[in-house]
C-alpha positions in Angstrom: 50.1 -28.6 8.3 53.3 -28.2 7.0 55.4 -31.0 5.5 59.4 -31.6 4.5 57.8 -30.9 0.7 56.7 -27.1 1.0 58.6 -24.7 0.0 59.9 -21.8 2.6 61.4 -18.2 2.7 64.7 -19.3 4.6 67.3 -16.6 6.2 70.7 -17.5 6.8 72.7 -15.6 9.2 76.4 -15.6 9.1 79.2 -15.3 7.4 79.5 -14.5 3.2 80.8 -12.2 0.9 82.5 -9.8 0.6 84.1 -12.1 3.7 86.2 -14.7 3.0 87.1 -18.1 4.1 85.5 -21.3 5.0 82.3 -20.2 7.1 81.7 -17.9 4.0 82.0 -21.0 1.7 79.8 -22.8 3.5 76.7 -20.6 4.1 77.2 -19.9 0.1 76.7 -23.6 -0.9 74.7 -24.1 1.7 71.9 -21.6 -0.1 72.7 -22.6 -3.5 71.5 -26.2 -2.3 68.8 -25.0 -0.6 67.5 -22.3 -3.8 67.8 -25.4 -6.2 65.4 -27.5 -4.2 63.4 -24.8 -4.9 63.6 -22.3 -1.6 63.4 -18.7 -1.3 66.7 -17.7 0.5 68.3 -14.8 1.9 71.8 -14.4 3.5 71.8 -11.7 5.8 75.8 -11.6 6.7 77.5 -8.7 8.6 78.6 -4.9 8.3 81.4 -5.7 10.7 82.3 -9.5 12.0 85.5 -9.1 13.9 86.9 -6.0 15.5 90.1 -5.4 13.9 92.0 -6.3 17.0 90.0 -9.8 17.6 90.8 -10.5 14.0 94.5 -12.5 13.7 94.6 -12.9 10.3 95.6 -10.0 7.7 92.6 -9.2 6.1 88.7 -10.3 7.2 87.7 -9.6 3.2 87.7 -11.4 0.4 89.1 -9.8 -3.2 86.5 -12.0 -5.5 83.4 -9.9 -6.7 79.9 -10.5 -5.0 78.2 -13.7 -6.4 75.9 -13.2 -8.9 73.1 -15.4 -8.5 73.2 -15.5 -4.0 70.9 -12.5 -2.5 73.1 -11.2 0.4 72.3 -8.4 2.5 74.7 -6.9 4.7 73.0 -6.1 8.2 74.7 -7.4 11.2 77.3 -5.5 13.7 78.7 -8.1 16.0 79.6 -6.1 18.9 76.8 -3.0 18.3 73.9 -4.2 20.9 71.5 -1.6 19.0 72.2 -2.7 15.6 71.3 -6.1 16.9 68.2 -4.9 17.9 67.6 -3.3 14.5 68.7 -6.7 12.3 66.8 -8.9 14.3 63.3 -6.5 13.7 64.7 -5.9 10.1 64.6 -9.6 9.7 61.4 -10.5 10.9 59.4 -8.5 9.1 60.1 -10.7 6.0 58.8 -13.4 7.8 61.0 -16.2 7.1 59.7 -20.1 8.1 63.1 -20.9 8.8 66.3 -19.5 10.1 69.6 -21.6 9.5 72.5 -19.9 11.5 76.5 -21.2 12.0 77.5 -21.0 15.7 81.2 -21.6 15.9 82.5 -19.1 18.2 80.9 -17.8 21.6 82.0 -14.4 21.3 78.7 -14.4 18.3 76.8 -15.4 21.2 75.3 -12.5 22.2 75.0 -10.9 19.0 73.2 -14.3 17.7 71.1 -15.0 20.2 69.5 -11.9 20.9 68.9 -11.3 17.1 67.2 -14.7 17.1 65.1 -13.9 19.8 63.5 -10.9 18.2 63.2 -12.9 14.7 60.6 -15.5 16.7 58.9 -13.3 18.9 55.1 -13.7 18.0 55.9 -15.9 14.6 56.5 -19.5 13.7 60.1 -19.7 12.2 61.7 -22.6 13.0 65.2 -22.0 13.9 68.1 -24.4 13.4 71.9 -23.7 14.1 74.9 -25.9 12.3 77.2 -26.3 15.3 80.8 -26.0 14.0 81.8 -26.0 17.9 79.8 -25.8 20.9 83.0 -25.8 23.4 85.9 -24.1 21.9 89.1 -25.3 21.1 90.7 -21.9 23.1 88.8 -20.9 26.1 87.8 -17.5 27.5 85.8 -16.0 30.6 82.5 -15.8 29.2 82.1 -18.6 26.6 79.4 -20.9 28.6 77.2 -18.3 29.1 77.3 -17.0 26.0 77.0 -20.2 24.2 73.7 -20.9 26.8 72.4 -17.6 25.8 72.8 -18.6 22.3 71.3 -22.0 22.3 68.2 -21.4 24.2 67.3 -18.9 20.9 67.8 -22.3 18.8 64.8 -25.0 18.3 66.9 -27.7 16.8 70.7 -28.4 15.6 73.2 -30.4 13.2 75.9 -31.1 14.9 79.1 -32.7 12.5 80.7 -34.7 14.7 80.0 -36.8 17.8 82.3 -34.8 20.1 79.9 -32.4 19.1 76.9 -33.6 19.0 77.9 -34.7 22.9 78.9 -31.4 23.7 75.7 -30.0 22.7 73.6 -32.5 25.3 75.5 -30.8 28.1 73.6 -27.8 27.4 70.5 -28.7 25.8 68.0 -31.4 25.5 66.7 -30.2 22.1 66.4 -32.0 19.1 69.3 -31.9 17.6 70.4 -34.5 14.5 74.6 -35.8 13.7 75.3 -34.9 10.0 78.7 -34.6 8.8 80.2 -31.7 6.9 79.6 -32.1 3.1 81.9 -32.1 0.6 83.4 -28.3 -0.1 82.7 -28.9 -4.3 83.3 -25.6 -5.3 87.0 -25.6 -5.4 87.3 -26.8 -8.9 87.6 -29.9 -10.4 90.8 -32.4 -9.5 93.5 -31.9 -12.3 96.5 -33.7 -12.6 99.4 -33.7 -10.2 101.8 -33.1 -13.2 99.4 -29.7 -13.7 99.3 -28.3 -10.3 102.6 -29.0 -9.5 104.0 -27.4 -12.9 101.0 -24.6 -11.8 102.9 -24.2 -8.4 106.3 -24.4 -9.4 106.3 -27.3 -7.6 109.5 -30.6 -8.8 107.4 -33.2 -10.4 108.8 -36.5 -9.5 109.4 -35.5 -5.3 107.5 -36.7 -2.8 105.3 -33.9 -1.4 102.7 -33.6 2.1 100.3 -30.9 2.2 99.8 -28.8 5.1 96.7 -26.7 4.4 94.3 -24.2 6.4 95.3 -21.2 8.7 97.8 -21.9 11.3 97.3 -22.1 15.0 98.7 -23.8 17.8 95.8 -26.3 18.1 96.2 -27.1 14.2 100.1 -28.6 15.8 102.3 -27.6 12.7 104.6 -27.0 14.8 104.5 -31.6 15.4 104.4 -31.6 12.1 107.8 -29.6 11.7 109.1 -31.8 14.4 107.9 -35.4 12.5 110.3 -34.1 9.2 113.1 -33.7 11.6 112.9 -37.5 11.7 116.0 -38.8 9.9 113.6 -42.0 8.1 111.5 -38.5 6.7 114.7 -36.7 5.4 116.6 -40.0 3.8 112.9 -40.6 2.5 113.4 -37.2 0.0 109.6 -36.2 1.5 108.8 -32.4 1.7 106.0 -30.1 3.2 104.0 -28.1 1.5 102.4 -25.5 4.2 99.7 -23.4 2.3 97.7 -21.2 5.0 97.9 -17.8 6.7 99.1 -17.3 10.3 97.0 -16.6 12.7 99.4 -16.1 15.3 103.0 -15.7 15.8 104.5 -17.2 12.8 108.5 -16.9 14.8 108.4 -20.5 16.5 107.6 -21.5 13.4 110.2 -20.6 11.5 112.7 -21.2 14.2 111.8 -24.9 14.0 112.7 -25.1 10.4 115.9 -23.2 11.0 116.7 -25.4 14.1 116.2 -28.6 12.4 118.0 -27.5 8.8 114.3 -27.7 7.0 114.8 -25.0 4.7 115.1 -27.2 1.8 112.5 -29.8 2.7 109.6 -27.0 3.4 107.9 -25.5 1.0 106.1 -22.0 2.7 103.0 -20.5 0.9 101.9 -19.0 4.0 99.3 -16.3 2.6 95.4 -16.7 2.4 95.0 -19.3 -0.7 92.1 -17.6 -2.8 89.2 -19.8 -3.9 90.6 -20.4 -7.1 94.0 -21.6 -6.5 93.0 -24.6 -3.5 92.6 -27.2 -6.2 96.2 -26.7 -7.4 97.4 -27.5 -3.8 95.1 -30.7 -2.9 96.0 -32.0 -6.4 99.6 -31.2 -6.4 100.2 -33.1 -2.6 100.5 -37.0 -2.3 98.7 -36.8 1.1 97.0 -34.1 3.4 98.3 -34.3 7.2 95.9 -32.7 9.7 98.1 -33.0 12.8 95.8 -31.8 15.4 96.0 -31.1 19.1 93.0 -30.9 19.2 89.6 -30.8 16.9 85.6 -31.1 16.6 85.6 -31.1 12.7 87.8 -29.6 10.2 87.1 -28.7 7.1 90.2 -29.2 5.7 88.6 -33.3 5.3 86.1 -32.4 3.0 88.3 -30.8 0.8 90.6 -33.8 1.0 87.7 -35.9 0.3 86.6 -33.8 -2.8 90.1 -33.9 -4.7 90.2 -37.6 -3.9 93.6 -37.1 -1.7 94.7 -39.7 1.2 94.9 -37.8 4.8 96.7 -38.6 7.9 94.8 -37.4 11.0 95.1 -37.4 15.0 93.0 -39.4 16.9 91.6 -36.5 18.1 87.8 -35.0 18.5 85.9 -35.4 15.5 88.5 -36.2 13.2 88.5 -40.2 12.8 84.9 -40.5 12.1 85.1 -39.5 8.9 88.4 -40.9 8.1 88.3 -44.8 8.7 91.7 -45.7 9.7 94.1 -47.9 6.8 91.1 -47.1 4.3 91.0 -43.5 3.0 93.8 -42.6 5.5 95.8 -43.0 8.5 94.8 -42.1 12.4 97.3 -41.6 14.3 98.5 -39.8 17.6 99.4 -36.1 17.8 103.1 -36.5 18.6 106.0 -36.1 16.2 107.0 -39.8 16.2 103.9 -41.2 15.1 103.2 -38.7 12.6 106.5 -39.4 10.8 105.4 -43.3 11.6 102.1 -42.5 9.4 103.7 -40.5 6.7 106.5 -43.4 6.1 103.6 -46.2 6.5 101.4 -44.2 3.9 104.1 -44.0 1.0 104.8 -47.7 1.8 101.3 -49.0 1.6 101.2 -46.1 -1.8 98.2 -43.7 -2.9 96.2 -45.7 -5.3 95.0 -48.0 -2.4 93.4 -45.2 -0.4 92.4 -43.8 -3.6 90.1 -46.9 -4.0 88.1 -46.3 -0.9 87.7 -42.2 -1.4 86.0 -42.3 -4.4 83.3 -44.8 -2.1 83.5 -43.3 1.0 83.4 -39.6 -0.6 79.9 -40.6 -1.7 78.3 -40.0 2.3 78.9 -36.3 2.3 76.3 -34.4 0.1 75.0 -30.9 0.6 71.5 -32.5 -0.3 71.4 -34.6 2.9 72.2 -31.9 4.6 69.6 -29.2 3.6 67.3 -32.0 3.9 68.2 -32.4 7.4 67.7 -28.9 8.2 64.0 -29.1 6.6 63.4 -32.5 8.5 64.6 -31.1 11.5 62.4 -27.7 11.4 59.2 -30.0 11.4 60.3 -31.6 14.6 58.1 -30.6 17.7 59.7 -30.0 21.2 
């Protein structure tokens, strides 16, 4: 019999170098958890991801060299029904006890499910998926039964949030366990402000909000734009810092700084932010705003969380839980008004006092707890 103690040849398939980006960030520190509690693990990432035409950012590939001490073998072809065929086969002949995959998009459906299917057939390997999203945040024809197909492949899930964690019992009634995202700790250490600001170009003595991650019209930037057009934010001397690639249209955009005079109270860094230059941002903002339309989790928080910085978030999807309200941040509604509301409350109320609670509350989110939660959760019967 085994037990949460033994030690297992674990795949994990997804996204990692040479791709770049968050889901890449977190399969990697995912396995470097999971290979220093003494597992065998193997990434098996893709050959293609996105068609070029699916992909709206500018490139899909990352500029850093491979890792050095992460095994990852490129195998999978997301829209090639043969090669899936082929992976899944390739995979289970090294007979891995457990499969940890990311589902965060339905269109990996297929692709996933089937793969996952071939893996088990005739073996024991426990299967768990880390739901990023179960429902999208932009719908298309096809995503339920995708996501079904996908799902009944699974034996048990973490889901990060309650709104997914809910989501997920529409579909399913396997086991399935709430663990929130863990800290993204690779980033670098937190330097000063004085540093990254003087790293950045940045003036030293204004008062400066962060914007960070790709851009979307779910992420609402475009609220955000509107809350500095507030006439308490401009006499207030605050500017936005907006570091993150478009991933759509970035016109509207601009023409809301131009309509609203913003030119000199925005601050655009909007290319991808490699690896090694995140910290200077987090460091060099007073406070992260995460105006969301809508949201399950965001990733953005535990980066926050990491570089001890205050956040402002809608009261949206997942993103309160992990922000208690007038503690290590503000929740407030997705609407221009109350965002420039939060930002003016925030600077009155001043950093160090949210400062306090991060360095407490920052203590929930370990990668530890959640590798261990993926073991515990493979013993579970059904």
């Amino acid at each position: 019999m085994s037990s949460e103690n033994d030690k297992y040849r674990i795949a994990i398939i997804g996204t990692a170098w040479p791709y770049r980006g968050g889901l890449s960030a977190y399969n990697e520190r995912l396995a470097r958890e999971l290979i220093g509690m003494g597992h065998e693990v193997t990434i098996y990432t893709f050959t293609l991801q996105y068609p070029t035409f699916l992909f709206p950012g500018k490139s899909q590939y990352s500029d850093d060299s491979a890792p050095g001490d992460l095994k990852i073998v490129r195998k999978i072809n997301s829209v090639n029904p043969f090669n899936w065929i082929t992976a899944g086969l390739s995979i289970r002949r090294t007979s891995p006890g457990i499969v940890i995959i990311k589902y965060w998009l339905p269109f990996m459906g297929p692709a996933f499910g089937t793969i996952l299917r071939l893996i088990k057939r005739g073996r024991r390997t426990k299967v768990i998926s880390i739901l990023d999203n179960v429902i999208p945040h932009e719908k298309r024809p096809g995503d339920t039964w995708f996501t079904r197909y996908f799902i009944k492949a699974c034996d048990g899930f973490i889901a990060m949030s309650k709104q997914v964690f809910n989501d997920l019992k529409t579909f399913t009634d396997k086991p399935a366990e709430l663990v929130p995202h863990p800290l993204y700790d690779h980033f670098g250490e937190i330097i000063s402000k004085d540093e990254a600001r003087k790293h950045l170009n940045l003036p030293g003595k204004e008062k400066i909000i962060l914007f960070f991650g790709f851009i979307r019209h779910y992420k609402g930037l475009d609220l955000l734009l509107e809350a500095m057009n507030d006439k308490r934010i401009k006499d207030a001397g605050i500017k936005l810092l907006i570091a993150g690639e478009f991933y759509e249209d970035d016109k509207p955009y601009l023409e809301l700084i131009e309509k609203y005079k913003l030119k000199d109270k925005v601050i655009l860094k909007t290319g991808f932010i490699p690896d090694n230059d995140v910290k200077y941002y987090f460091c060099a903002a007073d406070l992260v705003v995460q105006p969301y339309r809508s949201a399950t989790q965001s990733g953005i928080t535990p980066m926050a969380y990491h570089f001890e910085r205050p956040m402002i978030v809608t009261n949206v999807g997942g993103l309160p839980e992990i922000v208690p309200d007038e503690k290590v941040g503000l929740v407030t509604d997705p609407e221009p008004n109350a965002l420039a509301d939060a930002i003016l409350k925030y600077y009155n109320i001043g950093e160090q006092y949210f400062i306090t609670y991060i360095k407490t509350e920052k203590q929930k989110y370990s990668w530890d707890r959640m590798a261990r939660s993926i073991i515990s959760l493979s013993h579970v019967q059904k």
